[in-house]
The first five atom37 places (N, CA, C, CB, O) and aatype in JSON, in Angstrom:
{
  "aatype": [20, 20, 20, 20, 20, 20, 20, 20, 20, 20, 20, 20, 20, 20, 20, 20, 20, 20, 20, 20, 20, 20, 20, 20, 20, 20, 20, 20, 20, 20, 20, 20, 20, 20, 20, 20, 20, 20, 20, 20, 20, 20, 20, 20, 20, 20, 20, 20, 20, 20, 20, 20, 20, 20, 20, 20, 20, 20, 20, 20],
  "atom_mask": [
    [1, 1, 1, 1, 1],
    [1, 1, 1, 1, 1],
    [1, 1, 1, 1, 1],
    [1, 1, 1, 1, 1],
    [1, 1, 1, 1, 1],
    [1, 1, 1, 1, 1],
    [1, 1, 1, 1, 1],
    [1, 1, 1, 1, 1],
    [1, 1, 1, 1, 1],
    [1, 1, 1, 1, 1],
    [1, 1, 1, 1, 1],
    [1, 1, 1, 1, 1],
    [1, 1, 1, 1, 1],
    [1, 1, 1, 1, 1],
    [1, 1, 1, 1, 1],
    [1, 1, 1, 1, 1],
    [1, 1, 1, 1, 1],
    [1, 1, 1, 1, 1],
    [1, 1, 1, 1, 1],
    [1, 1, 1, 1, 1],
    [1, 1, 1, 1, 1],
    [1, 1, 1, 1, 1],
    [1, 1, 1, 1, 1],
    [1, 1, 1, 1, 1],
    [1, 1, 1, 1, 1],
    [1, 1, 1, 1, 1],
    [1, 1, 1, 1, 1],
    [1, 1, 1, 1, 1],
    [1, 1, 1, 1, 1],
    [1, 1, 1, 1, 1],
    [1, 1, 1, 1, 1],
    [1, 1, 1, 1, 1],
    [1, 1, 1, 1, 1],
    [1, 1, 1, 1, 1],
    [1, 1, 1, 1, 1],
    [1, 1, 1, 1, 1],
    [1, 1, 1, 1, 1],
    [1, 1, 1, 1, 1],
    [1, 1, 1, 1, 1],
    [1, 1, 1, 1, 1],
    [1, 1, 1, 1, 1],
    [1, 1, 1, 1, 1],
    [1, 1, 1, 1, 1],
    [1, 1, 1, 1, 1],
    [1, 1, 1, 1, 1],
    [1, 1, 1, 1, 1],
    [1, 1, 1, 1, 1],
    [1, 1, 1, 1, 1],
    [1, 1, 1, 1, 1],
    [1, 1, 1, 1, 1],
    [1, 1, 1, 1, 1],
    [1, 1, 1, 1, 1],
    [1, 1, 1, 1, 1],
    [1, 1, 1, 1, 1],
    [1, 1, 1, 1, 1],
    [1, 1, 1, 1, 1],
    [1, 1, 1, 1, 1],
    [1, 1, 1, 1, 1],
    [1, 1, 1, 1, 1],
    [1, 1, 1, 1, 1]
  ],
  "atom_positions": [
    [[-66.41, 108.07, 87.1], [-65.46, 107.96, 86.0], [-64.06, 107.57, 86.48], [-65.4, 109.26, 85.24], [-63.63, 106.62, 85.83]],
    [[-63.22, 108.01, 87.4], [-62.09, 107.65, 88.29], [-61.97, 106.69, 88.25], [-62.03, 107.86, 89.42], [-61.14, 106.14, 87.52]],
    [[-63.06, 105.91, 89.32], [-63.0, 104.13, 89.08], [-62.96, 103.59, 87.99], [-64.04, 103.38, 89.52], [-61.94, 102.92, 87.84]],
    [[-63.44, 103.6, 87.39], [-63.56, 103.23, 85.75], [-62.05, 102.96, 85.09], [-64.32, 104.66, 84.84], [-61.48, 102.12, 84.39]],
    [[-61.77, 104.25, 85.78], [-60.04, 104.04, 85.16], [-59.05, 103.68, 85.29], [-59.45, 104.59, 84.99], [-58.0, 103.47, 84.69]],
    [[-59.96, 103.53, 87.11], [-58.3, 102.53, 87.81], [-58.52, 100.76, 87.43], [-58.16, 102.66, 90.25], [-57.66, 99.88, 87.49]],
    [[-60.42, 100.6, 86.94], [-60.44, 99.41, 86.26], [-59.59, 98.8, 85.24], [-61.37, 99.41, 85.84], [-59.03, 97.74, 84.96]],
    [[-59.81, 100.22, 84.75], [-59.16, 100.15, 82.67], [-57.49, 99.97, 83.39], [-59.45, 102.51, 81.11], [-56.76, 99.13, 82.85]],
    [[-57.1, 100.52, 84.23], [-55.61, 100.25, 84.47], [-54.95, 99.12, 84.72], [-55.23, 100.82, 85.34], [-53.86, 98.72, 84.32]],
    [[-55.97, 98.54, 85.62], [-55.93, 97.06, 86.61], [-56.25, 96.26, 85.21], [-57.41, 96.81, 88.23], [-55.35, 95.48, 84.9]],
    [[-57.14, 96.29, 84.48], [-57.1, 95.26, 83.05], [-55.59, 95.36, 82.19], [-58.5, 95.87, 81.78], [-54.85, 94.41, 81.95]],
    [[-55.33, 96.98, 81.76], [-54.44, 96.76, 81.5], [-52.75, 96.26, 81.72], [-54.74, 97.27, 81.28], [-51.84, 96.05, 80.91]],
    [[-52.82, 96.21, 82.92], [-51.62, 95.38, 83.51], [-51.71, 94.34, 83.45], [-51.29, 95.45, 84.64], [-50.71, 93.7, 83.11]],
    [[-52.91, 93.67, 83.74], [-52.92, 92.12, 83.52], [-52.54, 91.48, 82.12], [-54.31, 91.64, 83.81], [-51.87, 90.51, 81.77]],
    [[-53.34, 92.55, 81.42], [-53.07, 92.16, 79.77], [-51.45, 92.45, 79.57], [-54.11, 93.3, 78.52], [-50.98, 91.67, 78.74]],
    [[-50.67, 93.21, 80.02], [-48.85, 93.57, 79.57], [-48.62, 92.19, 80.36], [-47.74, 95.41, 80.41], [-48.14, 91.24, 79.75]],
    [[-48.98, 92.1, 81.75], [-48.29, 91.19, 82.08], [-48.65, 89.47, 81.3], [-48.45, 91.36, 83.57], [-47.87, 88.66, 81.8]],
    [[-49.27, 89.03, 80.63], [-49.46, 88.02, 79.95], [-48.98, 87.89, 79.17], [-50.25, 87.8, 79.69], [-48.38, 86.84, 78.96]],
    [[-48.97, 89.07, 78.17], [-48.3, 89.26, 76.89], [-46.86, 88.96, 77.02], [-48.49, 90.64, 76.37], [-46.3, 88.08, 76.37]],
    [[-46.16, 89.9, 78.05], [-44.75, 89.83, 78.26], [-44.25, 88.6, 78.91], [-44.35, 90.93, 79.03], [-43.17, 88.09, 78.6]],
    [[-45.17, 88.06, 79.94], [-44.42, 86.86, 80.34], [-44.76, 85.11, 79.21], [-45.01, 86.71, 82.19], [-44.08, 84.1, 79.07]],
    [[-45.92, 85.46, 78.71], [-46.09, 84.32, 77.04], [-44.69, 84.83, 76.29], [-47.95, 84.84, 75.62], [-43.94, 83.89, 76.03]],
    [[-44.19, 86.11, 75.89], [-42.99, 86.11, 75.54], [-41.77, 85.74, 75.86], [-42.89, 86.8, 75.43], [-40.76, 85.54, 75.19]],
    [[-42.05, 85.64, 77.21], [-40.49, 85.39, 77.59], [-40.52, 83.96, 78.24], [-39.8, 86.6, 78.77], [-39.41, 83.62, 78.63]],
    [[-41.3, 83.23, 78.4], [-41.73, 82.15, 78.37], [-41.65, 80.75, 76.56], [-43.13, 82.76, 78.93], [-41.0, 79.73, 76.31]],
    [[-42.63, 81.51, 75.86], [-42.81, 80.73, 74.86], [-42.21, 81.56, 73.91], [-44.16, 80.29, 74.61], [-41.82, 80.7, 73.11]],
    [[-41.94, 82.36, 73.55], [-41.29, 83.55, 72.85], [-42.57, 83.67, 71.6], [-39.41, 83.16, 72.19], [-42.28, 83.49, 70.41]],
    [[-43.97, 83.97, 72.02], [-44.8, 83.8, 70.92], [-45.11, 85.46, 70.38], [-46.22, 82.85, 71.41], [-44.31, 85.95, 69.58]],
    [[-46.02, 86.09, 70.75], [-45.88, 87.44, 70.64], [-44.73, 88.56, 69.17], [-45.33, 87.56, 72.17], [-44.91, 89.11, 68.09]],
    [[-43.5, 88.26, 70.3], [-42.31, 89.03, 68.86], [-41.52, 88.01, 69.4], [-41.43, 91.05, 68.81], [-40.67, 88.52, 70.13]],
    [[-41.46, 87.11, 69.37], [-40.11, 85.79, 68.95], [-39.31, 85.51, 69.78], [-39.08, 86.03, 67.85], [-38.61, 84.5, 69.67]],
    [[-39.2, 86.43, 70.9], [-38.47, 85.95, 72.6], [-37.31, 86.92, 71.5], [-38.02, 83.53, 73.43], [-36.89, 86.12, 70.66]],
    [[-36.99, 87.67, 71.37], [-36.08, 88.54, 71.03], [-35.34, 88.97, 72.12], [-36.59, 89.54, 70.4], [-34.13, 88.77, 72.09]],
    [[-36.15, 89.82, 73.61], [-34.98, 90.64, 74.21], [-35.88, 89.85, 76.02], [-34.98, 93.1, 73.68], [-37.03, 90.02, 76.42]],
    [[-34.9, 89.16, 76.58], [-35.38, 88.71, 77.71], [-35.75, 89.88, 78.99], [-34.35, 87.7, 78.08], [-36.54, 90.01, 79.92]],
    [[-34.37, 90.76, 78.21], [-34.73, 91.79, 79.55], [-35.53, 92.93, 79.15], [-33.37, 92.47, 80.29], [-35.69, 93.92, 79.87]],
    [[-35.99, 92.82, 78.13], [-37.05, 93.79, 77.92], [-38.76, 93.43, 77.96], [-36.71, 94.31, 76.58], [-39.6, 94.3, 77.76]],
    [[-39.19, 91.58, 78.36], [-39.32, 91.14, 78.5], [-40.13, 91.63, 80.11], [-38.5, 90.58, 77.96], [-41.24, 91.86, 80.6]],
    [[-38.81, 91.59, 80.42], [-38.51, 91.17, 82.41], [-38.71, 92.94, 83.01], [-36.03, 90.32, 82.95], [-38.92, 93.15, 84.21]],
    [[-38.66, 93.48, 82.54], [-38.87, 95.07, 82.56], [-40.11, 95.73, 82.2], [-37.97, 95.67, 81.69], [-40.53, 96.81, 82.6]],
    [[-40.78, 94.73, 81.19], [-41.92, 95.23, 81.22], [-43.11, 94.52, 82.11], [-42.19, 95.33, 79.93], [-44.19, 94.85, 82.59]],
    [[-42.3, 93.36, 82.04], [-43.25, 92.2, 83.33], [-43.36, 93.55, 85.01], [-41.57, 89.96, 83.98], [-44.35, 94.14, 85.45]],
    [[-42.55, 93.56, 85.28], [-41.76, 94.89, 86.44], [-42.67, 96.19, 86.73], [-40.15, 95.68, 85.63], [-43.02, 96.9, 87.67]],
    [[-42.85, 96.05, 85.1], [-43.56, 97.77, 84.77], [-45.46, 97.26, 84.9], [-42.97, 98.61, 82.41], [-46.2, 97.71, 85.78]],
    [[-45.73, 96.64, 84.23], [-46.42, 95.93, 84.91], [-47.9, 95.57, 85.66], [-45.83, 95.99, 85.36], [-49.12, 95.71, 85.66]],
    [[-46.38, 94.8, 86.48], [-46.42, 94.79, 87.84], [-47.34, 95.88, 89.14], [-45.06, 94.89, 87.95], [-48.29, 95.74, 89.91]],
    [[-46.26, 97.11, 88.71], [-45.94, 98.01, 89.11], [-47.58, 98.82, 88.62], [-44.43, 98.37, 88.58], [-48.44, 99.18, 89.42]],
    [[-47.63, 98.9, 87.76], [-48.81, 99.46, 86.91], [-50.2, 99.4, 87.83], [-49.01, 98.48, 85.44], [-50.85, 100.28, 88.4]],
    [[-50.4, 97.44, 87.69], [-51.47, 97.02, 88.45], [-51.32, 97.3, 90.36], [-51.57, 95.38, 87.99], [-52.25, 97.12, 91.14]],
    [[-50.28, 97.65, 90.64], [-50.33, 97.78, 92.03], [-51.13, 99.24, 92.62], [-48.79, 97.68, 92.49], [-51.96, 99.57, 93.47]],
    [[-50.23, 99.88, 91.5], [-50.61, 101.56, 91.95], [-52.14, 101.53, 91.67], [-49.73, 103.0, 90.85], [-52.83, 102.01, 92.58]],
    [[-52.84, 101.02, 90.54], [-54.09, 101.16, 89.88], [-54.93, 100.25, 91.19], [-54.11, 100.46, 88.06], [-56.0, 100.72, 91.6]],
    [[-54.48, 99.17, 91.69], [-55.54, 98.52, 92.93], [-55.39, 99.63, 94.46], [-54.84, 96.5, 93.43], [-56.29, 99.96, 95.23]],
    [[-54.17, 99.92, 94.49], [-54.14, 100.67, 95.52], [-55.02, 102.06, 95.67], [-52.87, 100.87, 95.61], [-55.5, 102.54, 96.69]],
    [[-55.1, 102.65, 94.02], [-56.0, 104.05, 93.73], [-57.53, 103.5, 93.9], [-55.73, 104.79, 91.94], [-58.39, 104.16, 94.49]],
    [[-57.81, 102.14, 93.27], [-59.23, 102.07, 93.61], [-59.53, 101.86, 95.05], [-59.87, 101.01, 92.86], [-60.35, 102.59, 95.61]],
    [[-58.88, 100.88, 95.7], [-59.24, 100.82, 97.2], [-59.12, 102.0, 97.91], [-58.46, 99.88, 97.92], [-59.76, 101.83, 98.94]],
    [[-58.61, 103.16, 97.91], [-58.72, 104.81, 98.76], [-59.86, 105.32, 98.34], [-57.51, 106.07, 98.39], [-60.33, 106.25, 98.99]],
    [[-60.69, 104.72, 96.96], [-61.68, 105.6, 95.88], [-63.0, 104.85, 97.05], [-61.65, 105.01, 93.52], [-63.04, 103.7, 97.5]],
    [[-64.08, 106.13, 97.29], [-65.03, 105.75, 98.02], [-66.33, 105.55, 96.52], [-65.28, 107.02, 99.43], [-67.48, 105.17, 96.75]]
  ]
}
């Protein structure tokens, strides 16, 4: 079940990070409204998918 979740984590970063950078890119999503909220969540992330690949690779 663990793995499973550092999957579901690793998907879900990929999915923020698309969303947020199609926004701040094409402004399609909510209309390119706030760049740095945008760029912060691109960050967050980021950040998200790192910790979630790093938890599965220690997971035997």
């Amino acid at each position: 079940m663990p793995k499973a979740l550092t999957i579901v984590g690793m998907g879900v970063a990929v999915l923020l990070l698309l969303i947020f950078a199609l926004d701040l890119l094409a402004g399609v999503p909510f209309g390119g409204v706030s760049w740095m909220m945008d760029v912060s969540f691109i960050v967050c992330a980021g950040i998200l998918g790192f910790l979630a690949f790093t938890t599965f690779r220690e997971q035997k």
